[in-house]
C-alpha positions in Angstrom: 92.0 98.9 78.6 94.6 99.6 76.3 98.3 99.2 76.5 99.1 102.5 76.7 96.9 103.7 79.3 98.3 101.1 81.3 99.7 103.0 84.1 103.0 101.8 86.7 104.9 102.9 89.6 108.1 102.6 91.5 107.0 101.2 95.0 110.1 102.1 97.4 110.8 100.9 100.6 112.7 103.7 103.0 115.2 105.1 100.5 115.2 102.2 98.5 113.8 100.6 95.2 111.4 97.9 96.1 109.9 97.3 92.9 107.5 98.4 90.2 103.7 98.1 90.5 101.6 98.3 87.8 98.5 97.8 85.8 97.4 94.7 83.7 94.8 94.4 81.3 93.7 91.6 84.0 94.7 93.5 86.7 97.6 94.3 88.9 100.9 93.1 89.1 103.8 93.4 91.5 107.6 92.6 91.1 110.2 92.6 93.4 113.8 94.4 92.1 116.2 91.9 92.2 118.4 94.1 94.5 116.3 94.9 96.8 115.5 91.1 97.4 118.8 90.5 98.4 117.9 91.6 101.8 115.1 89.8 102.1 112.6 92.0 103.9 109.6 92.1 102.5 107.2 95.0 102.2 104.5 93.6 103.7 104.0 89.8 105.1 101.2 89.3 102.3 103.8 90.2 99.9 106.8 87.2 100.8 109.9 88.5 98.6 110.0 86.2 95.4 111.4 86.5 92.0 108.0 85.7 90.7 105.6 88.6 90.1 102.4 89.0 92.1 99.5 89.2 90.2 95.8 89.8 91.0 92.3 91.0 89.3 92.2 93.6 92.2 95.3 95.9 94.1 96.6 94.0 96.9 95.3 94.4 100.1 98.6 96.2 101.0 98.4 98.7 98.8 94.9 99.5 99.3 95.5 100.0 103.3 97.8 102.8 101.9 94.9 104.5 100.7 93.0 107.5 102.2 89.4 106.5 103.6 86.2 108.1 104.8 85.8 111.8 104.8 89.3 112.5 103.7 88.7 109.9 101.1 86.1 112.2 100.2 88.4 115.7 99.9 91.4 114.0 98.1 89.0 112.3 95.4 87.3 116.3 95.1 90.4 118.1 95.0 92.2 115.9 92.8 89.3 115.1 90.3 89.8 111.1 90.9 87.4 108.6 91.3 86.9 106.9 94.3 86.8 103.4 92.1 90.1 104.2 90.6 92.1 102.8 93.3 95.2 102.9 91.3 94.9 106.0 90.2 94.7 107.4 93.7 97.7 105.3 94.8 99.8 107.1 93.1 98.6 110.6 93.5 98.4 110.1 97.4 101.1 107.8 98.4 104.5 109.4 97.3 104.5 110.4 101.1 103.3 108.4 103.7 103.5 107.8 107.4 104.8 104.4 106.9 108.1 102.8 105.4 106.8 102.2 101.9 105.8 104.7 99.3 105.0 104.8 95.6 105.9 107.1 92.7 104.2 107.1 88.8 106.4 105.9 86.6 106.0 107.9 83.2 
């Protein structure tokens, strides 16, 4: 994967910056903003706040509960021309709103 397909996102937690998720050529990474750790609620329990970045060879459990499954699964990846594999990819084409507290935005 090249660098500039490399694609990231602005992961926010109610109304506020959480931090930036993005593609690696390994993987994934996630980094807390530095603000938002100040009040020390993390996004998820897997996800401890820490100034260190998360990284992993696959999206974090987390983010992937975010994503649509099953039939619907099946309608969004239609409609939107995205395959089911690119997990990233529908992250931030189906979680800008969400019913829970945390939501995630394309950075361009």
């Amino acid at each position: 994967m090249e660098t500039s397909n490399l694609r990231r996102a602005i992961v926010m937690y109610r109304d506020k910056k959480a931090g930036i998720i993005e593609e690696t050529r390994e993987g994934y990474r996630f980094t807390y903003d530095n603000d938002f750790m100040k009040q020390n609620r993390p996004i998820s329990i897997s996800l401890p706040t820490t100034k260190q970045s998360y990284e992993s060879s696959s999206l974090f459990a987390f983010f992937l509960g975010l994503l649509p499954e099953g039939w619907y699964l099946n309608m969004v990846t239609k409609k939107l021309k995205i395959d089911k594999n690119d997990t990233f990819g529908l992250l931030i084409a189906t979680c800008k709103e969400t019913i829970g507290a945390v939501t995630v935005e394309e950075l361009k």
